[in-house]
N, C-alpha and C positions, 0 to 999 in steps of 0.2 A: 590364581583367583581364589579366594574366600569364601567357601560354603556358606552360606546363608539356614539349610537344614538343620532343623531344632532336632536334640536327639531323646532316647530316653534314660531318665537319671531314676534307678528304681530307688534310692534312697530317700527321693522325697514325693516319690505316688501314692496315689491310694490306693487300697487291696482290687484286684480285680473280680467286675463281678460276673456270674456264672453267665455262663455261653456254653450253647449245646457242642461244640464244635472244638472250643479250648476251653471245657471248664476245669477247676482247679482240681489237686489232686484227692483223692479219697483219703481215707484214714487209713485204707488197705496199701494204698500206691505209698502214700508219705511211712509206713512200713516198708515197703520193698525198696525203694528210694534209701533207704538207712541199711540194707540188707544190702545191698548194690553196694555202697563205699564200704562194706567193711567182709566183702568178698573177697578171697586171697587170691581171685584171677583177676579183681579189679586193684586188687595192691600192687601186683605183677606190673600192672600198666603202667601205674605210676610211677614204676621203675624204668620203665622201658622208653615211656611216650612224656615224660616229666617237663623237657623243655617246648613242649608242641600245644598252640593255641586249644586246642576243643578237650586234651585232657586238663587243661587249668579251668574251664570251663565245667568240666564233671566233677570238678571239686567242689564246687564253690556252688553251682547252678543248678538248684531243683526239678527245674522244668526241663533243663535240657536233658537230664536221664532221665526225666517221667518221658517226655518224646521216643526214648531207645525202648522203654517197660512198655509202653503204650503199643509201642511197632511191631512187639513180640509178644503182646497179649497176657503180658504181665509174669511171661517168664524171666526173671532174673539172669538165669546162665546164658540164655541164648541173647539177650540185651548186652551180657557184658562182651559178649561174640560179637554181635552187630559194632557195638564202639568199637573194638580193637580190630576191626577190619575195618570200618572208618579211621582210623588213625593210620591202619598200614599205606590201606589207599592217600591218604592226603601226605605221607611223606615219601610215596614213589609218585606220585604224581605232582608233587610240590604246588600242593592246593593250598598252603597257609599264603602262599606268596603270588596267589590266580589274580587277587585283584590289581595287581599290577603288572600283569602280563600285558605286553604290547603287543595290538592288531592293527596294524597300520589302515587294514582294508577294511575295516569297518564300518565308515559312511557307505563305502559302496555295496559292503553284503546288505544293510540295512537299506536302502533301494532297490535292491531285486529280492528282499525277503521281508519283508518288513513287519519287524516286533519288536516289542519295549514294555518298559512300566508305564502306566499312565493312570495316576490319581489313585482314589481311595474307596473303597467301595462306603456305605452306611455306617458299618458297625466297625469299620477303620482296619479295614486289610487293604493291601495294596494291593493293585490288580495288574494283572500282566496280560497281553493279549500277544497274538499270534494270527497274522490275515494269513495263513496256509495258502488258500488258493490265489493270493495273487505272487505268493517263489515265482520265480524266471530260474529253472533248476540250471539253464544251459549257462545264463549269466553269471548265476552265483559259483559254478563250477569253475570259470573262467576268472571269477574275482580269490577265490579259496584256491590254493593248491589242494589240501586235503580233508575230509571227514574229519577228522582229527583236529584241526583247526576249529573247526566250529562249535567241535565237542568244546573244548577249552575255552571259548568264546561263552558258551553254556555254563560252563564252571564259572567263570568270571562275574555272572549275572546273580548264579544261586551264592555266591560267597558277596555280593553286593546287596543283596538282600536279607541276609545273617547279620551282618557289620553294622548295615548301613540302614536302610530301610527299612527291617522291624523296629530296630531302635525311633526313626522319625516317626512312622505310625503311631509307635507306642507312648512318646510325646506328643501328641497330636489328641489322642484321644484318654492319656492319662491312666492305661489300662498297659498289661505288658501284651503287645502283638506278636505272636511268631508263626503266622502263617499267612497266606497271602492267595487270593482268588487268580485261577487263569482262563481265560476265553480265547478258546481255538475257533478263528473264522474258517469255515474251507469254502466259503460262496469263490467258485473261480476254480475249484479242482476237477483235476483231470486227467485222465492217461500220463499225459506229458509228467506228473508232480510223479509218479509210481518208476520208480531205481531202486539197485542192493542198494547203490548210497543214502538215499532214502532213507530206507529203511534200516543200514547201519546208523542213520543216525537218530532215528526216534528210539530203537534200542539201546542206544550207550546211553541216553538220557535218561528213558525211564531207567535205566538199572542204576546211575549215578543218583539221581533223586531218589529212588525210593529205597538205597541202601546206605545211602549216605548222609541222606538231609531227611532223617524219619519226620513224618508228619509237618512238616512245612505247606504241605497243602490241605486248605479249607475247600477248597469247592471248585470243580475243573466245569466249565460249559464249553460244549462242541456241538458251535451255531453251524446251519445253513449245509447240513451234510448232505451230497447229493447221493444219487442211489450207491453211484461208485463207490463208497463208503464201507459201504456195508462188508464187500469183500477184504477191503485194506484192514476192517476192524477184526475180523477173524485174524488175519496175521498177528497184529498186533495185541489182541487179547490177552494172550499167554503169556505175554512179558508182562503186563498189571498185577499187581497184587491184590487179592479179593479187599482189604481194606482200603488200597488207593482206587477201585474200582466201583467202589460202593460211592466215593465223591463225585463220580463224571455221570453228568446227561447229557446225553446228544440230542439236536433235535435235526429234523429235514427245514426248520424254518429259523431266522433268526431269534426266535425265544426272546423278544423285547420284553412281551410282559413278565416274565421272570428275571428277566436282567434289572426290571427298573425297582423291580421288588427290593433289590439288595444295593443298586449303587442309581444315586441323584442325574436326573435328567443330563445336568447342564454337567457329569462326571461323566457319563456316558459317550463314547463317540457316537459320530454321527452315522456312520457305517451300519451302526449296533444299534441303531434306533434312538440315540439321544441328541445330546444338540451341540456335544464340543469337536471344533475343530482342530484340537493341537495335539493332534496322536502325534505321536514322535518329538516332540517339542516340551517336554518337561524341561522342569529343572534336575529332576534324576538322570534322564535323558540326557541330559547336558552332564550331569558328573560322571555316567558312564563314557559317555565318551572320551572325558579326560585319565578316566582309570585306561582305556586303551590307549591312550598315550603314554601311560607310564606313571600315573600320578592319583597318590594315595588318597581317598576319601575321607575326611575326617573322622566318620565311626569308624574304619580301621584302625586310624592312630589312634582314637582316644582306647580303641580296644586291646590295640599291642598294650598302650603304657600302661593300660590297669594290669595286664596280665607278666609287663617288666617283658615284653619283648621289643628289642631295642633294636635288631640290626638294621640296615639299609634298608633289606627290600623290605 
């Protein structure tokens, strides 16, 4: 079937303009940026990581080292650390080739867990949601054989939204988008949602996102926390990094009037205080699903062939 999703072509955009959240790079950064290629542990790489998607990426692509400078506070050596342990991790972990991993169980984790993309917020990030408390942890146990599955189910989404979905965004609103809004529901948690597996698995994520997909996220909201919460977040704190922490607010109530502030009534579900019913029911929705069948997204192919990578998977 033939995607329909418009992508983005920055050859013929217009400059993007400032956003407190992506704004463009300084005179200092577009400095370090030029320091960064012509570092001889970044010449190293390109000896090392030459035929691999995100070093052909670092060559060519401003933003994506401003994202590694940015993550590292505008230190150069530890930026060029951060990439080259992203490139180590995506060729042990064969994350260039995640979005065609096959999960056959998919429909069914996505009915006892249910998350996805759905829509755009205002100013054109895509928003991801997360209903937390309505997991059936026993269900989805029974649907996964392991932690590790779903981990890679997780990869597959955050390399669907690199490929694929910043690019639509970024035609959509004629701006480059590369970050993307998440709203974690937990109306519905409880004892039962609290496992190591659990909690192995919001750890391998947050350490996946926030060391491997730098600054990808604009803005986290964590609706509808019951008190229970409060102890789960001390766990989890210390795995945050003060800069991805400074993005999340929680609230004890669904936070409508801040939700609606940033994404359109009828963009909104209705769960979250808006008026659409087709959470789960995109048409990204629909391409993810066929990425877990096995089948390539057109922003990755158009991505392989500008980059001349050509094999099968």
């Amino acid at each position: 079937m033939e995607s329909t999703i418009k992508l983005w072509d920055p050859t013929t955009a217009s400059p993007s303009p400032n956003d407190d959240s992506e704004s463009p790079a300084s005179q200092e950064e577009v400095e370090q940026i030029v320091a960064f290629r012509l570092d001889s542990a970044f010449i190293d790489l390109i000896k090392e990581y030459n035929n691999t998607l995100l070093l052909r990426y670092a060559l060519v692509d401003d933003r994506f080292i401003l994202r590694y400078l940015r993550a590292r506070c505008g230190d150069i050596s530890k930026a060029i650390n951060m990439l080259q342990a992203t490139l180590k991790w995506r060729m042990d972990f064969g994350t260039d080739h995640a979005i065609c991993w096959k999960f056959p169980w998919m429909e069914q984790a996505k009915a006892v867990y249910p998350h996805g993309f759905h829509k755009f917020s205002k100013n054109g990030y895509p928003v991801y949601i997360e209903r937390v408390g309505l997991i059936d942890v026993q269900k989805l146990v029974s649907v996964v054989d392991t932690v590790d599955q779903i981990v890679k189910l997780h990869v597959q989404l955050m390399e669907y939204s690199r490929s694929t979905l910043f690019p639509t965004a970024s035609a959509r609103c004629g701006r480059l988008i590369d970050q993307q809004i998440t709203i974690v529901d937990l109306n519905g948690l409880n004892s039962s949602h609290i496992s190591k597996n659990v909690y192995q698995y919001i750890k391998s994520c947050a350490e996946i996102d926030q060391k491997y997909y730098p600054e990808a996220l604009n803005r986290m909201f964590v609706v509808n926390a019951p008190f229970l919460f409060s102890a789960i977040w001390r766990v989890i704190k210390p795995w945050v990094e003060p800069r991805t922490s400074e993005k999340i607010s929680i609230t004890r109530n669904g936070n409508e009037d801040e939700l609606l502030k940033i994404i359109d009534r009828d963009c909104l579900p209705d769960f979250l205080g808006g008026s659409d019913t087709t959470f789960l029911h995109s048409e990204h929705e629909a391409e993810l699903r066929r990425c877990s069948m096995g089948e390539r997204p057109l922003g990755s192919q158009k991505e392989r062939l500008r980059f001349a990578l050509r094999d099968a998977t």
